[in-house]
Steps between C-alpha positions, in 0.01 A plus 500: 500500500385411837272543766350893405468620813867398600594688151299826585636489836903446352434746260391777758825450674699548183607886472548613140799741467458734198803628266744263648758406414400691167242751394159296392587186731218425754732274741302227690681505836452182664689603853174641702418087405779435736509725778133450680545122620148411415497611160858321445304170652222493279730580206728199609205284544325505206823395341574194719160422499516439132821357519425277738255279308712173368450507142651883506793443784832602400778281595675870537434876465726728325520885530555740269700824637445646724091551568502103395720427792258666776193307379669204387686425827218496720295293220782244492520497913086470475512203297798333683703515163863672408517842374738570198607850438522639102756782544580783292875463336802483726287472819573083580841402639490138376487352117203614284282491142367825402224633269512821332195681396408819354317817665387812364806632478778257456498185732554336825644153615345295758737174639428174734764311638573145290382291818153691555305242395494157381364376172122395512432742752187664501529855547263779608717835334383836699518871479301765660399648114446392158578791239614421172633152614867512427641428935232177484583377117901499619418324872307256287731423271827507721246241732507273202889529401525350795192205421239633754144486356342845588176437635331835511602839512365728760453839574309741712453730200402477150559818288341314174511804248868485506485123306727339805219224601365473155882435371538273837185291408596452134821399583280167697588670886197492703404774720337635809495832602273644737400880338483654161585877451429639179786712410806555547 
């Protein structure tokens, strides 16, 4: 976690959607994050500003789609590194490794194109949520198909009672997120 006043403040600025997309959810809607400049600057920041330090630096940043791409980018252009985009199946024109993984009800495939990264990089992986883990566990592991070290995964969101960052953490992945939500 970080700073808590930087957390309380995120976390008012995070509108909570309820039934949707499906009766029970409570979706965490990160886009009022994004649309007052200030509050999109202070999220930003305390990313880089973590990120920045030399023993956590990623030699790249790599975005998982599509909320991973808004926050990523702008992380990667922060910290003067390239961006890599982790797309959902049959969205990159050139050559690419995929990962399938399972959701609630049947599953999803996430690809990266074959020259994203090289091996050894170090790689900061980053989405906007962490749910039940399955879109971070595939970037991950397509990352390392490819010989990239994943350095930390990142999110602005933790939802920890549906077992993503516990299954994340056992799998060795280290993560920061900014907020916890208790439920779904």
């Amino acid at each position: 976690m970080y700073n808590t006043s930087v957390n309380h403040y995120l976390r008012d600025h995070i509108r909570t959607v309820q039934d949707w997309p499906a009766p029970g959810v409570a979706f965490r809607d990160i886009t009022p994050l994004l649309q007052d400049a200030k509050v999109f600057r202070v999220l930003i920041d305390a990313f880089v500003h973590r990120y920045m330090d030399p023993a956590l630096r990623p030699d790249v940043v790599a975005g998982l789609d599509a909320r991973g791409f808004i926050i990523g980018s702008v992380i990667a252009y922060e910290l003067g590194v390239g961006f890599v985009p982790i797309r959902k199946r049959g969205k990159l024109p050139f050559t690419t490794v995929e990962e399938t993984y399972e959701l609630e009800y049947g599953s999803a495939t996430v690809e990266v194109h074959v020259d994203a990264v090289k091996a050894g990089d170090r790689v900061l992986l980053i989405d906007d949520l962490i749910a039940t883990g399955g879109t971070m566990m595939a970037g991950k592991k397509l990352l390392e198909k490819l010989g990239a070290v994943v350095m930390e995964g990142a999110a602005i969101v933790d939802l920890p009672e549906l077992g993503g960052s516990a299954k994340l953490h056992s799998s060795g992945l280290p993560l920061f997120t900014l907020i916890d939500f208790e439920g779904h």
